[in-house]
N, C-alpha and C positions, 0 to 999 in steps of 0.2 A: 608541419603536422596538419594534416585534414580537419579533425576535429578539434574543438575548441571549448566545447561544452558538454558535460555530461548529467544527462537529464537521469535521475532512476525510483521507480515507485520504491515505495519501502516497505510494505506488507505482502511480503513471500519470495520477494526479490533480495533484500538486505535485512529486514527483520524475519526473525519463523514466529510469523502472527497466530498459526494453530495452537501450539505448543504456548505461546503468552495469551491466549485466549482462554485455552482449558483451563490452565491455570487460576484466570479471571475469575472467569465462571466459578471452580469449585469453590474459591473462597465466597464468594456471593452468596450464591445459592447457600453456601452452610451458612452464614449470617443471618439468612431471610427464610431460612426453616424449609428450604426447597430439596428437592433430592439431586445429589451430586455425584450418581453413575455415570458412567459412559452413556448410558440411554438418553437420560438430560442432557448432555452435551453435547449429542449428536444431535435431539433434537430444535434445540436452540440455534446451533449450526445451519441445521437446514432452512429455518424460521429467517434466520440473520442473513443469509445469503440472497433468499427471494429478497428481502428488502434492499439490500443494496445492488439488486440487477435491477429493482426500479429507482433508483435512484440514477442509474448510469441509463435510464431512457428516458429520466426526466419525467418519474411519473408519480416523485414523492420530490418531500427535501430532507435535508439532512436533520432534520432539529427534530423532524414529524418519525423519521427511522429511528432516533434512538429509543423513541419513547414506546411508537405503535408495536416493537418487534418484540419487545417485552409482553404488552400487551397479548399478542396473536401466544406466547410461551406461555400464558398461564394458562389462556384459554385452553390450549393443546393440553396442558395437565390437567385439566378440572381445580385450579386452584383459585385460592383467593390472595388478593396484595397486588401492591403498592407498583404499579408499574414506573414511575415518572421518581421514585426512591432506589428501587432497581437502575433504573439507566445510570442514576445519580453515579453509583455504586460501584455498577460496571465500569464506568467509565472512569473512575478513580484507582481502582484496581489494573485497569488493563494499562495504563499511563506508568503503572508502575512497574511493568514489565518490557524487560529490554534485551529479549533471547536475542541472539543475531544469528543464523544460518551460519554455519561453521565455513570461513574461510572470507565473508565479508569485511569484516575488519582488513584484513590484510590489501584485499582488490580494490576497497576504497582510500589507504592510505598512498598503495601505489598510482591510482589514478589520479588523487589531488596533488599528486606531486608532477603532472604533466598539462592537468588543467580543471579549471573549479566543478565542485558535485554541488545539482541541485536536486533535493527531494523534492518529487510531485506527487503525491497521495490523494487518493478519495479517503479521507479520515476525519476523525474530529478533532478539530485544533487541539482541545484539553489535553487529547491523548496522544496525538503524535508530536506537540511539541515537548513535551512531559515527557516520551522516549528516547527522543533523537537528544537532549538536554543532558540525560544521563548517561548515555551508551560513551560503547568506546569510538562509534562514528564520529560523536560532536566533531572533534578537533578537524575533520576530512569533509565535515558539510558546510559549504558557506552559504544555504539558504533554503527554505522550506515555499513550497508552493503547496498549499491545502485547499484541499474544495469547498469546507464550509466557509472558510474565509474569501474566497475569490466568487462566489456565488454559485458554480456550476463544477461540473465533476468530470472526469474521462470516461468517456470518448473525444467530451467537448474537447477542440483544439484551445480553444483560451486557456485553457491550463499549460500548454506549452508554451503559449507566446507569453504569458505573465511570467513566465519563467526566464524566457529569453528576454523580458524587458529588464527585470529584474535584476539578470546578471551582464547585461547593457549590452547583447549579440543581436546582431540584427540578422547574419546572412543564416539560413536557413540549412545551409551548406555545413555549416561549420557546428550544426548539433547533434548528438544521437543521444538514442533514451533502449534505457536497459528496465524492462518490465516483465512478470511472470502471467499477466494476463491478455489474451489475443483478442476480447470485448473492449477494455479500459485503455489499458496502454496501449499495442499496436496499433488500436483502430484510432488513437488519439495524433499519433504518431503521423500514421498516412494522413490524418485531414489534414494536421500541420504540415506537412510535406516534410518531416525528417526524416531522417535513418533511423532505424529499429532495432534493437538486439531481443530475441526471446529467451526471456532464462528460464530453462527447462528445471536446473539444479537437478537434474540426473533421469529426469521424465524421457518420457516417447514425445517423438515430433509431432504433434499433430498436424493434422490434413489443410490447407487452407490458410495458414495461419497467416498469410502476410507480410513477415516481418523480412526486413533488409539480411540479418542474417539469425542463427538461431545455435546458444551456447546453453551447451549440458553441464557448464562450470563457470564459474570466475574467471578459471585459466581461458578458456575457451572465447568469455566477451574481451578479456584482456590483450588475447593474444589477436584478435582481430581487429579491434581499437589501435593496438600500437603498430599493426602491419599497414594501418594508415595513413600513416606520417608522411 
């Protein structure tokens, strides 16, 4: 077998972080007297997004993003409250949410059954360990690489190699990483010098993307994984 190791984000790749996010969000927001239409949660969406594209340039940290993004969300309301009680909140809430994108269960059981899964996320420990604990993943991940905890985030390639230190691979050769972002994941990918899968999960290809190959399914990174052997 070629590969030996399988690297793969977890938010939008293996979990559906939108769908565990809206959710978050609406029970907060009703908690803390906010409005909890689609309005609010788009625009917090858009709020929580700038922030973590500066975080993957290195132009915030992680501890400074949970708290400022709430922050920049009141101001956009004209509201008043507790932003650093918000993150708290958030982040306990969204921990408790373990939607998984239909058919990941299955493509993760089948792949740890040929060689180990490591999660590599830009998340916050609280929350991605709190997920992957509960889900029906556990059993199929044998290790979590997180960014708050490693000090830097994807694109950085240290997130790959703490990953391959981790699960004790050294040749370069022998890893590929399955991610649904061409900023974080593939571009983390190429500095490390791995293989790349883009998981589209049924999207259009985009232009430039990069990546070693590009699967609109499960089936799709699976069946190109194991045509590797």
């Amino acid at each position: 077998m070629r590969y030996k190791l399988l690297l793969a984000d977890a938010d939008g790749t293996l979990f559906d972080f939108d769908e565990g996010k809206r959710l978050a969000l609406i029970t907060v927001f009703e908690n803390f007297g906010l409005p909890t239409d689609d309005e609010a949660v788009c625009l917090f969406t858009k709020i929580n997004e700038t922030h973590w594209k500066r975080l993957e340039l290195g132009q915030t940290t992680q501890s400074r993003l949970g708290v400022e993004r709430f922050v920049d969300f009141l101001k956009a309301l004209d509201k008043q409250g507790n932003p650093e009680a918000l993150s708290k909140a958030f982040i306990t809430e969204l921990g408790n949410q373990r939607i998984l994108i239909p058919g990941a269960e299955r493509f993760c059981r089948r792949m740890s059954e040929r060689m180990p899964i490591y999660l590599v996320t830009n998340g916050i420990a609280a929350v991605q360990r709190s997920r992957v604990a509960g889900s029906d993943i556990e059993p199929f991940v044998s290790g979590l690489i997180i960014s708050e905890e490693i000090g830097c985030a994807k694109p950085n390639p240290e997130m790959i190699f703490a990953a391959m230190k981790m699960a004790g691979t050294a040749e370069r050769r022998d890893v590929i990483l399955l991610g649904d972002s061409i900023t974080a994941d593939i571009g983390a990918a190429r500095s490390a010098g791995i293989d790349s899968i883009l998981f589209l999960n049924g999207k259009t290809i985009p232009m430039g993307h990069g990546a070693t190959f590009v699967a609109k399914s499960y089936t799709e990174a699976e069946e190109y994984i194991f045509a590797n052997e």
